[in-house]
N, C-alpha and C positions, 0 to 999 in steps of 0.2 A: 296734886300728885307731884313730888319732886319730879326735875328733870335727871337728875344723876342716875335717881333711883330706875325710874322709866328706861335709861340709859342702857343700865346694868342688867335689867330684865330682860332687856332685847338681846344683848349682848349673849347673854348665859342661856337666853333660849336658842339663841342661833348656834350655840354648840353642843348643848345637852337636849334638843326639842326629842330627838330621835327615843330617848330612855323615857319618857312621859310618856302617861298612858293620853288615849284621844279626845276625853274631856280636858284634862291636865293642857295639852297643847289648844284645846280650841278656847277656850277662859281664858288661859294666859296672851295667845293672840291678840285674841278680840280687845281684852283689859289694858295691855300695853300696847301692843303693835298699833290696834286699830280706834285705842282711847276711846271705846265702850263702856259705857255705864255699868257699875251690877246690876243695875236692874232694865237693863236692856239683854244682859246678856241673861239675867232668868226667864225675864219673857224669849228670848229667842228659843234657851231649851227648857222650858215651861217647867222649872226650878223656884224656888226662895233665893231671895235676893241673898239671904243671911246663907246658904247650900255655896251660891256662887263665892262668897267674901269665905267661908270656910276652907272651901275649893284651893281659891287663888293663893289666902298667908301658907296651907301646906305646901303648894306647889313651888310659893317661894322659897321656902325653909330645906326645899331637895333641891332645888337649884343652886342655893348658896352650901349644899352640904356637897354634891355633884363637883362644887367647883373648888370646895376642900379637900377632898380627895384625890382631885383630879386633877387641878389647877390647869384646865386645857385652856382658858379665857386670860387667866396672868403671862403664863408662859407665849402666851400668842406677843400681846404685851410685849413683855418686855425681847421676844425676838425680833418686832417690828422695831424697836427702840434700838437695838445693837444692829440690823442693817441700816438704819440711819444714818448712825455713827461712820459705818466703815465704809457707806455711799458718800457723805460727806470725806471722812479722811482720805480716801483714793482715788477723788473723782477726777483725775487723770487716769486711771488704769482701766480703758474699757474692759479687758475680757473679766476682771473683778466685777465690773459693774454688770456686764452678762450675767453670770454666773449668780450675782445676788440680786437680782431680777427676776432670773427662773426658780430662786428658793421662795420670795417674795411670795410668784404667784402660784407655788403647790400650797402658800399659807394660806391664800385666799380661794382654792378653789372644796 
């Protein structure tokens, strides 16, 4: 399995898990998060290996459509990349650096 790809799954599930239905999140977990076989994950919910692998390319297919529509995983992105920027350009100006510290962390919580 790519790493990029495994990347992006994690990535797009930690922003969209919430919209997946509770098999949708527990395949995709177990598949990427926890680099579960398919056919550990059919034996787990006493499934076809081929039910599981069907499961997972749709669940991928709404996650990368989730993240077209919604672009909540790029936009994250490239805000983390422009407070960069402006921690680097002002990094004399404490209360700028407050202030884009506490936007930071409403991004990560």
């Amino acid at each position: 399995m790519e790493i990029e790809k495994t990347n992006r799954m994690n990535a797009l599930f930690e922003f969209y898990s919430t919209l997946l239905t509770e098999k949708q999140m527990n395949y995709i977990e177990l598949y990427y998060a926890f680099d579960y076989s398919l056919g550990e994950i059919a034996e787990e919910f006493q499934v076809s290996r081929q039910a599981v692998y069907d499961n997972i390319k749709r669940t991928e297919k709404t996650l990368e459509e989730y993240e077209r529509k919604l672009s909540l995983y790029s936009n994250y992105i490239v805000r983390g990349e422009i407070l960069d920027e402006l921690k680097e350009k002002y990094s004399q100006d404490t209360y700028l650096l407050k202030k884009l510290a506490e936007i930071q962390e409403i991004d990560e919580t």
